[in-house]
Structure formats: structure tokens, C-alpha cells
C-alpha positions as CSV (number, residue, x, y, z in Angstrom):
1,X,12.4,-62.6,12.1
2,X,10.5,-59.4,12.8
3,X,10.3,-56.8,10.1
4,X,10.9,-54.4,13.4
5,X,14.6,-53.4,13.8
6,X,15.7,-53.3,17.2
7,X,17.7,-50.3,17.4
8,X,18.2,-46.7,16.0
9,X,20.2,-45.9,12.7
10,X,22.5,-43.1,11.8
11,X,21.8,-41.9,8.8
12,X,23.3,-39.0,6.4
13,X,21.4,-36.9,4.2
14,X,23.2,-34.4,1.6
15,X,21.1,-30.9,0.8
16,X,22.2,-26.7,0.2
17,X,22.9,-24.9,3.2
18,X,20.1,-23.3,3.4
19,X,17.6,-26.1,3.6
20,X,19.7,-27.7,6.1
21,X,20.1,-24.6,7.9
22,X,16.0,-24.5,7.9
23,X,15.4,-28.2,8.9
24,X,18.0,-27.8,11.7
25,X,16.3,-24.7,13.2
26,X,12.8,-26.4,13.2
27,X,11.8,-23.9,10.5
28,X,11.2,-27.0,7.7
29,X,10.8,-30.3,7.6
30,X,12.9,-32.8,5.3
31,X,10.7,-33.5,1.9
32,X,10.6,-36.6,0.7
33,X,11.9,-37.3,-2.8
34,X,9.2,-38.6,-5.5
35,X,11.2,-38.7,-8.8
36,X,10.5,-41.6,-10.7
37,X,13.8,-43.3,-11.0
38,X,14.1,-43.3,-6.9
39,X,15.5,-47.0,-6.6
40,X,13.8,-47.4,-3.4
41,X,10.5,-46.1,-4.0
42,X,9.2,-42.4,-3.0
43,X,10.6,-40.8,0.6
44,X,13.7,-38.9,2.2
45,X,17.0,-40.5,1.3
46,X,19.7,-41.2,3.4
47,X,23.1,-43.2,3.6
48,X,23.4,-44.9,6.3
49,X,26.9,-44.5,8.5
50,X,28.3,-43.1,5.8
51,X,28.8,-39.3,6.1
52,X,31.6,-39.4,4.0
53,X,29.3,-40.8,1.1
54,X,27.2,-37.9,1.8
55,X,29.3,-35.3,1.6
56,X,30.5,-36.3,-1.7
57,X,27.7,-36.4,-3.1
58,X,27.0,-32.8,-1.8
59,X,30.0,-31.2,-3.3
60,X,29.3,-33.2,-6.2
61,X,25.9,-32.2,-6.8
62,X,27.1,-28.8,-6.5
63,X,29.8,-29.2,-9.2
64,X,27.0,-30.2,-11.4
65,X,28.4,-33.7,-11.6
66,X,25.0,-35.6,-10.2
67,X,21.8,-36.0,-10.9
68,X,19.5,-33.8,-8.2
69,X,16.0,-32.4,-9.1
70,X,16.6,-29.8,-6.4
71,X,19.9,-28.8,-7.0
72,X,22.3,-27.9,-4.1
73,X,24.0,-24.4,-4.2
74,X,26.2,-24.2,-1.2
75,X,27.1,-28.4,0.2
76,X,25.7,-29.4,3.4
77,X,25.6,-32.8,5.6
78,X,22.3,-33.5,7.8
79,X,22.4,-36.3,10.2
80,X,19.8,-37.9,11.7
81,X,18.7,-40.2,13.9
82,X,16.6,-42.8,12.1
83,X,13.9,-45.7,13.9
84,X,13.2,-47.9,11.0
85,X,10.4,-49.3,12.6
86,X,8.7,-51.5,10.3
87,X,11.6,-51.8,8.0
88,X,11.7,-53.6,4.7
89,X,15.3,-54.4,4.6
90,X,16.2,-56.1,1.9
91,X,19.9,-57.0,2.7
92,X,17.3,-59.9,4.3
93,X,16.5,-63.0,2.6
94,X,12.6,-62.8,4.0
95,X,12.5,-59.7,2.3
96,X,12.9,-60.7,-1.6
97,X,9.3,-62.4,-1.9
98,X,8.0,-58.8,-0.9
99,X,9.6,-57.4,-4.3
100,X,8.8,-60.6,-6.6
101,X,5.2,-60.7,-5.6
102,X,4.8,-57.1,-6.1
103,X,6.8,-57.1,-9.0
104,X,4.3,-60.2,-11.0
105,X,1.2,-57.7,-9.8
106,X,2.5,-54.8,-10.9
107,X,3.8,-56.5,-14.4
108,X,0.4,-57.7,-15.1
109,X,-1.6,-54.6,-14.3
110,X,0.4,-53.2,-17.5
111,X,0.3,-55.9,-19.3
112,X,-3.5,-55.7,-18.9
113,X,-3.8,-52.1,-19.6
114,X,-1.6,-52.3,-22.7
115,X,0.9,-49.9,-21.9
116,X,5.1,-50.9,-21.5
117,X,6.6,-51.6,-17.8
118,X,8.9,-49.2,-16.8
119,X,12.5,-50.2,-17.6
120,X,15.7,-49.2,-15.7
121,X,19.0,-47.2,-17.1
122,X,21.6,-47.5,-15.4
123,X,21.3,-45.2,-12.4
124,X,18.2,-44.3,-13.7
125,X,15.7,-47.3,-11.8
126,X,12.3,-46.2,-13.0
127,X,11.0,-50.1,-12.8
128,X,12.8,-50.4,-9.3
129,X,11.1,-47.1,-8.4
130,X,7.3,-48.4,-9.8
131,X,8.0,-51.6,-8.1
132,X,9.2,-50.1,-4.7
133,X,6.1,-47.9,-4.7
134,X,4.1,-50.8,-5.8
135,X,4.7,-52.7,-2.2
136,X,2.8,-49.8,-0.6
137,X,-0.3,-50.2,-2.6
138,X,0.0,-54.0,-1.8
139,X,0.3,-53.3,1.7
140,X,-3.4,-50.7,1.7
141,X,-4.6,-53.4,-0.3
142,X,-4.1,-56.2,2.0
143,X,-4.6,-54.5,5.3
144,X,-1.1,-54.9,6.3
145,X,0.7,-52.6,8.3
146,X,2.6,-49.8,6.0
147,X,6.7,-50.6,5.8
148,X,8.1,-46.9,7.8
149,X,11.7,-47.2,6.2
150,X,13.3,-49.2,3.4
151,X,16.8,-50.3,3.6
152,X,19.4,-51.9,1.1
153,X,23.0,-51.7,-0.1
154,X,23.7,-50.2,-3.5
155,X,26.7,-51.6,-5.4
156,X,28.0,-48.5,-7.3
157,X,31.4,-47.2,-8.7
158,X,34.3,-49.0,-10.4
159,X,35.4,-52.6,-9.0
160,X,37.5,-51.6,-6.0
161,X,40.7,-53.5,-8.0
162,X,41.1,-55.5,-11.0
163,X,38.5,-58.8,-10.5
164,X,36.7,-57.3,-7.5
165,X,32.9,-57.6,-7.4
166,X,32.8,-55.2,-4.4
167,X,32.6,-51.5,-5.7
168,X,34.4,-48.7,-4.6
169,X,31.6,-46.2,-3.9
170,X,29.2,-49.1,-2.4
171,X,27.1,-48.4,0.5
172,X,23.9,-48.7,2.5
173,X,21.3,-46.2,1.6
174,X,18.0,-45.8,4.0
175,X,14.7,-44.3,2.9
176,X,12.1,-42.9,5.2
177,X,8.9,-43.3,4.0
178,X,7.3,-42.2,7.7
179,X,8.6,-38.8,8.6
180,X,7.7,-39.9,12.4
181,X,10.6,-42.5,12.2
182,X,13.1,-39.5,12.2
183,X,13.9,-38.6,15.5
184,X,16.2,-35.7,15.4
185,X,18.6,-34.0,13.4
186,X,22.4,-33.1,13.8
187,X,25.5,-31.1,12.2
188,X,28.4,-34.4,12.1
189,X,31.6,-33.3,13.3
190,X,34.1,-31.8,12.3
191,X,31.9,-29.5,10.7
192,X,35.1,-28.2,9.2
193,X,35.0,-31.3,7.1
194,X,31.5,-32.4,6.3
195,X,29.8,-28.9,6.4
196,X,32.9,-26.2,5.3
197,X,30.2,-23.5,4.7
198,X,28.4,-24.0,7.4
199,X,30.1,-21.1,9.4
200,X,30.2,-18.6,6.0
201,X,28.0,-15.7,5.5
């Protein structure tokens, strides 16, 4: 199969009001996020269909009740429109050698330098995040061309009811790593719903 998804994603990205309100207008451009625990390596972060998820984790963040380097004051919901492009999707069989091979390159160049891999806890992936990155290098370093989006499911939450493996806050989450790849931006409707401050002063 081609690493080349055939059609455009909708994807959800939670930030304050004001940096929405900025990107929205032209006036900024979405960062990408390069905190070392970023399970899917370094880039702009979004959930994929899920604007529900998003908005959760806005008004959550606000509340002081996630994890957010940037902090988010007043919640907001971007959408955008997303062509993954050379995706590495790894909800894709083909896509699991990608992560063990860079996974026994990256394991050894620490082993050789002396110093301890990065290890994960919990929601806190640094070795997912120094692996993830890791495929980029691999990429320069063999002259292939750079992956423009990564995409996976995240199992998170409580078991949905007693037994369950599927999880109750589980969901598809999409990171950008070429800003080209996003095509537009959007306010998701009802505003009223996903973006209640959107219309304050």
C-alpha cells in the first residue's frame, strides 16, 4: 500500500482563545509541540473526528486538570483540514517495522554512548517521543522522503465496562509534522458548544 492517504482528514486541535482567535485571522500560525514526552514525536497535535475529544481536553486544561506546557486560559476548538500526505499511520500493519528498526538504532546509539534510553510513564512517553523523532533522522539518513503527518489511535481512560479492553476516552490523534499539509482552518459548529467564549469580550 502507499504511505500516501487518498483523501483529506478532519482534525481537532484544542488551544486559549486567543491563539485560536490569531491563527483563525491569518495573524499566526499553529506551532508545533516539541515536549519530550509527545507520543508521536515533535509537531502540531490534533484528534482526528473527534471535536468532542478536543473540547474536553480544552476546558480541562483550563481547569488545571492536564498536562499543557502552554497552558490554555480561556477553552477554544480549531479545526482543520488535514492532507496527510506521506503519512506514517500506524493503525497499518506495514507501518510497525518503521518503529522497530528505528527503535534497535536508536537503542544502540545509547547503549554505545553510555547514557540510559529514555523510558515511558504512563502518559508521560519520553521513549515513544525519542523513538518517533528518531524515524525522521532515519528518513535524512537514508534519502527517503520525510513522513508529513503521523497517525495512530491512543487507548486511554477507564475500560468502557467491567472486562472491556476498549477504553472510554480512546481516540485517533494526528500529528502534523509539515505545516503545508494543513489546509485551512475552521470554528466547528455549534460554536455555542465547542467554542462558548468564542463570542465574549
Amino acid at each position: 500500500m502507499t504511505p500516501y492517504q487518498p483523501s483529506y482528514l478532519i482534525g481537532y486541535h484544542a488551544c486559549d482563545k486567543e491563539i485560536g482567535m490569531r491563527i483563525l485571522q491569518g495573524n499566526d500560525d499553529l506551532n508545533s509541540s516539541t515536549n519530550p514526552w509527545d507520543w508521536l514525536g515533535h509537531g502540531a497535535y490534533f484528534w482526528e473526528q473527534d471535536v468532542m475529544r478536543a473540547a474536553q481536553y480544552a476546558y480541562e486544561t483550563a481547569a488545571g486538570m492536564q498536562r499543557n506546557k502552554n497552558g490554555i486560559k480561556v477553552p477554544f476548538v480549531l479545526g482543520a483540514i488535514i492532507d496527510p500526505g506521506n503519512c506514517l499511520n500506524l493503525v497499518e500493519s506495514r507501518a510497525m517495522p518503521v518503529l522497530s528498526r528505528a527503535y534497535e538504532m536508536i537503542n544502540n546509539i545509547y547503549h554505545l554512548s553510555g547514557k540510559l534510553l529514555p523510558t515511558n510513564k504512563e502518559k508521560i512517553r519520553f521513549l515513544d517521543c525519542a523513538v518517533m523523532n528518531y524515524v525522521h533522522v532515519m528518513n535524512q539518513q537514508e534519502h527517503r522522503p520525510p513522513y508529513d503527518t503521523i497517525r495512530c489511535a491512543f487507548p486511554e481512560g477507564e475500560a468502557i465496562y467491567p472486562g472491556s479492553m476498549i477504553s472510554s476516552r480512546l481516540h485517533i490523534q494526528i500529528c502534523v509534522c509539515n505545516p503545508a499539509c494543513i489546509k485551512g482552518f475552521f470554528v466547528p459548529r455549534p460554536i455555542t458548544e465547542y467554542s462558548s467564549h468564542l463570542k465574549t469580550a
